[in-house]
N, C-alpha and C positions, 0 to 999 in steps of 0.2 A: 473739550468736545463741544459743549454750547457756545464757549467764549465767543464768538461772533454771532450768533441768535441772541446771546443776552442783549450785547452792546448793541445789535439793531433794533429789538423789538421792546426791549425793555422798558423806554423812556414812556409808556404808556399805561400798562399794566404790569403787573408781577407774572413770572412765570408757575404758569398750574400743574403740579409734578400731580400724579395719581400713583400711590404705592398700592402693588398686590403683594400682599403679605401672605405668604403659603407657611407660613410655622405658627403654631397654635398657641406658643410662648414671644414673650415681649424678652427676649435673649438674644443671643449671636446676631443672629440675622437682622431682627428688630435697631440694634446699635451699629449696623455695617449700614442699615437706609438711614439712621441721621446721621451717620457719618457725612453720606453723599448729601444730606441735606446743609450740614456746615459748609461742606465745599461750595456748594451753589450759589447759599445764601453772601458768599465772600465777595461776589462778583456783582449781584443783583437781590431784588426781591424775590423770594417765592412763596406763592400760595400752595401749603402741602397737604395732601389727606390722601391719608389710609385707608385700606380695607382690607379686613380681617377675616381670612378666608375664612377661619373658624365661624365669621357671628352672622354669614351669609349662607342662605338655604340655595344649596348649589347640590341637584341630584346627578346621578352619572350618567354620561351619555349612553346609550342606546347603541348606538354602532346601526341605524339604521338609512344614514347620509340621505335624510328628509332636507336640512339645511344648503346641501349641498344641490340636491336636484331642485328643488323647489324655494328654497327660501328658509330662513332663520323662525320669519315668523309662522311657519308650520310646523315647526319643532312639537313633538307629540307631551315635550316635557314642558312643564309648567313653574318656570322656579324665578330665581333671582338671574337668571342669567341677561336680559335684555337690560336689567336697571346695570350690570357691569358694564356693558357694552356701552353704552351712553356716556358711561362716565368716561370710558376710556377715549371715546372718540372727543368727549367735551376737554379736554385733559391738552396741554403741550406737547406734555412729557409722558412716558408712563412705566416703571421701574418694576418689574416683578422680581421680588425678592420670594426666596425659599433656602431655610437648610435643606442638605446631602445630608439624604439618609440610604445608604445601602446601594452609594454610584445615584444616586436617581434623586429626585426633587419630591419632594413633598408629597403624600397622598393628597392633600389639599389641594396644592398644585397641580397636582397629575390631573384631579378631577376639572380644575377651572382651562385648563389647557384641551381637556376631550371636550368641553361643554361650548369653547371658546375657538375650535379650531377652524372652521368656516373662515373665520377672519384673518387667517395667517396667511387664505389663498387670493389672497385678492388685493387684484392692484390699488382699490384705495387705502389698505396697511401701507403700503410701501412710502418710503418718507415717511416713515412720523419717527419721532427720536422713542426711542426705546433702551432700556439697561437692566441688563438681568445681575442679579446679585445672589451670588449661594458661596454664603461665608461656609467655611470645613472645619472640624478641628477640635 
């Protein structure tokens, strides 16, 4: 899936993977993103870093689509959400990883996904690589 972004872009810098980590344990899911980080590193450099949904103060959205009529930056809630943002857009790559709990991803998840949905409507998301990962089992 990179293999021709690596071999083009690579000869430069490392690639900058950003993992969102939605499970509050270093388990399943935890060992399914260095998996993917093995595989990557086989090909090229990469620069990796995590974030741990658990160690980020991420409150729940509102449901009152301020981001959406007006902007992100008038969001009523005051939290870690703009320093995620950043990093994702700073980011190559960017991997959200969560266990299946109950059909569904993560309450961690769920939460950075309501806090973060703004961004899923807009054409500057499109193109960027993205890999979602929800080990089962």
């Amino acid at each position: 899936m990179y293999e021709s972004y690596l071999h083009s872009s690579m000869e430069e810098r490392p690639l900058k993977v950003l993992v969102i980590m939605g499970s509050a344990r270093k388990a399943n899911t935890y060992r399914a993103a260095e998996r993917i980080r093995e595989i990557l590193e086989e090909s090229a450099p990469v620069d990796w870093e995590y974030v741990m949904l658990k160690d980020v103060g991420l409150e729940q959205c509102r449901g009152c689509y301020t981001c959406f009529d007006r902007g992100e930056e008038f969001c009523p809630i005051k939290d870690d959400s703009a320093l995620l943002e950043e990093k994702m857009h700073a980011a190559d790559g960017v991997i959200f990883a969560t266990p299946v709990y109950g059909f569904q991803v993560s309450g961690l998840m769920k939460v950075f996904i309501d806090r973060h949905s703004y961004i899923f409507h807009r054409p500057g998301s499109s193109g960027r690589r993205r890999c979602f990962s929800r080990p089962s089992g």
